[in-house]
C-alpha positions in Angstrom: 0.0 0.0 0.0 1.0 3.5 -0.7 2.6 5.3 2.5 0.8 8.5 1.8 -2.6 6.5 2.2 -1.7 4.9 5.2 -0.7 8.2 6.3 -4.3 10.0 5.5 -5.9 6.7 7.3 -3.9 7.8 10.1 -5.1 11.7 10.0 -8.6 10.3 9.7 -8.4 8.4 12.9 -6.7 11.4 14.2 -9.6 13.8 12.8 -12.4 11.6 14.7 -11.0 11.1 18.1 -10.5 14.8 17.9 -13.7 15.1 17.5 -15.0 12.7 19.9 -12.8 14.7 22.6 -14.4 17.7 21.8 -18.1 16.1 22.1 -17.2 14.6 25.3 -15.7 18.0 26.9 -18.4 19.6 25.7 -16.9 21.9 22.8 -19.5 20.9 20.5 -22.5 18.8 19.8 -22.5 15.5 17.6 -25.1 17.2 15.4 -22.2 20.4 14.9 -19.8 18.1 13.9 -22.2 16.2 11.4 -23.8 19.3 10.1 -19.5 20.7 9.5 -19.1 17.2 7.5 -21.8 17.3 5.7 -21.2 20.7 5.3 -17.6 19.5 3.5 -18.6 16.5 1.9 -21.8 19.2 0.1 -18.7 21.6 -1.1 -16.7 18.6 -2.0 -19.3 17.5 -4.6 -20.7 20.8 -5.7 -17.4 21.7 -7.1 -18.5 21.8 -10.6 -15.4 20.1 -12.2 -16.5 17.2 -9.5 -19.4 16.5 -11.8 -18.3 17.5 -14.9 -14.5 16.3 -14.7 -14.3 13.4 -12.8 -15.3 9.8 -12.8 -17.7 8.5 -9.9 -14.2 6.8 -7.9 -12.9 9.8 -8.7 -16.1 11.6 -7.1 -16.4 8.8 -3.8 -12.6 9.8 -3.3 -13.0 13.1 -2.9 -15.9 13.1 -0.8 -14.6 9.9 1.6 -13.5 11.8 4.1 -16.3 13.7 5.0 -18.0 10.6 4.8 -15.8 8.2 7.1 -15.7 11.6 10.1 -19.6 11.5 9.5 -19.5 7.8 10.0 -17.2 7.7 13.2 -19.3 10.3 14.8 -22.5 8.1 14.2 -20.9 5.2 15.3 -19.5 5.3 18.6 -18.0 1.7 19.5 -17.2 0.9 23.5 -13.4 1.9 23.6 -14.3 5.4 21.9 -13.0 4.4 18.4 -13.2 1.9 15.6 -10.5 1.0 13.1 -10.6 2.5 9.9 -11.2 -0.5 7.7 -14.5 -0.8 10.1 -15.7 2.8 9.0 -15.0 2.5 5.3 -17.2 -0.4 5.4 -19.9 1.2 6.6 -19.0 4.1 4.6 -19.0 2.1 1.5 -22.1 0.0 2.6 -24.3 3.3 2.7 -22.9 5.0 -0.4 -26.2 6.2 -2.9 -25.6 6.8 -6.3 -25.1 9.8 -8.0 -27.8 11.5 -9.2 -26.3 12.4 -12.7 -26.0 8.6 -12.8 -29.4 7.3 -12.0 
């Protein structure tokens, strides 16, 4: 595997038990937090060279990251984390088409 994808895994992991801390002190509110990703992932996608230039991978790449922070702050396991190939399951198990490609 490339290092620079294990290293954005990494960040990702990093990026959600940030989050998580900041729920749990009290800094913000799950719903913040998923309203600021979904906030992302919207300006990720209406990009217009995302529709126009890029293929769908191309598309579900861009907007995964969004997508995996939303999905570890809906799904809060025992120990406060779950491992990354765990979220981008669920991730990819949740993923609607497009609506350019229905």
């Amino acid at each position: 595997m490339n290092t620079a994808n294990l290293q954005l895994e990494g960040l990702y992991l990093v990026i959600a038990a940030m989050h998580e801390t900041m729920i749990r002190k009290g800094m913000v509110t799950r719903e913040e937090v998923d309203d600021a990703m979904r906030a992302a992932e919207q300006t990720a996608m209406n990009d217009n060279r995302s529709i126009e230039n890029l293929r769908p991978a191309e598309r579900d790449a861009l907007a995964f990251p969004a997508r995996l922070l939303r999905m570890a702050n809906a799904t809060v396991a025992d120990d406060g984390a779950l491992s990354f190939s765990a979220l981008a399951r669920r991730v990819g198990s949740v993923k609607m088409p497009y609506d350019d490609l229905r």
